[in-house]
C-alpha positions, -999 to 999 in steps of 0.1 A, spaced: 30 -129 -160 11 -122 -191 6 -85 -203 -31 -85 -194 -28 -100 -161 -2 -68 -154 -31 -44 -169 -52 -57 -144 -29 -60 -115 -18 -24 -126 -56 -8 -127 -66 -19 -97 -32 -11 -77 -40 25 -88 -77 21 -80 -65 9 -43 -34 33 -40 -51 69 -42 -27 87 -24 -4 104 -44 36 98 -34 37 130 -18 9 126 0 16 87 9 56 104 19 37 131 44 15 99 55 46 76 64 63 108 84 38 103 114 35 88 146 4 74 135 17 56 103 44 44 124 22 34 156 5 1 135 15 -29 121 33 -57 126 75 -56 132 95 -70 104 124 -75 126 141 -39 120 118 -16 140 98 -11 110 62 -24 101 59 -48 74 28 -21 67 54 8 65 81 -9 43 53 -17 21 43 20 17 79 31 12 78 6 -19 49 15 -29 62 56 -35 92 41 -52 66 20 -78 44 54 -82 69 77 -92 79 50 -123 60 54 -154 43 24 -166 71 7 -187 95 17 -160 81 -11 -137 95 -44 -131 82 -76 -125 92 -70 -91 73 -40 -86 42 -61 -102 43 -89 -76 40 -60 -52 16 -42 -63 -8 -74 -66 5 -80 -30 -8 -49 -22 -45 -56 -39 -46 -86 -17 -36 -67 10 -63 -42 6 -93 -62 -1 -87 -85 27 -85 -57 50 -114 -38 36 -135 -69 42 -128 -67 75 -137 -30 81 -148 -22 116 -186 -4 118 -184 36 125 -160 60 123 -125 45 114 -110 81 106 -87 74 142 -84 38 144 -56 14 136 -79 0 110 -72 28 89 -40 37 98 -26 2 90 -50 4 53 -30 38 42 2 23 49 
């Protein structure tokens, strides 16, 4: 992975990922968070696991991350524009649209 193509994965990860880790933490804590997604096989979401990575990776400053961490976070891009494509019309404050997206 070249340097620019981690700039890019990096700018748009934290153009996707506005919560802040405190904030995504709070998030993961509650029956909502933990009502959607799909079972990795442990009685957690894939969606959930994916947010608990995704604190560990925001609380790391910039040359702190890993290659690792980078194939996440452009996992998570994907992630987020597929789903956003697929947003349902109205309100999706309560819906497991959303729920499942701030994972």
């Amino acid at each position: 992975m070249t340097d620019d193509e981690k700039q890019d994965i990096y700018d748009d990860f934290y153009d996707n990922v506005n919560m802040t880790p405190y904030e995504l933490e709070d998030w993961l804590d509650t029956d909502e968070s933990k009502s959607v997604g799909k079972d990795s096989g442990d009685g957690e979401s894939v969606g959930h696991k994916s947010g608990r990575k995704i604190v560990k990776i925001k609380r790391k400053k910039k040359e702190e991350l890993t290659e690792t961490n980078y194939k996440h976070m452009n996992k998570v891009n994907g992630y987020v524009a597929r789903h956003t494509a697929q947003r349902p019309d109205g309100d999706v404050k309560e819906t497991d649209w959303y729920y499942s997206l701030k994972n």
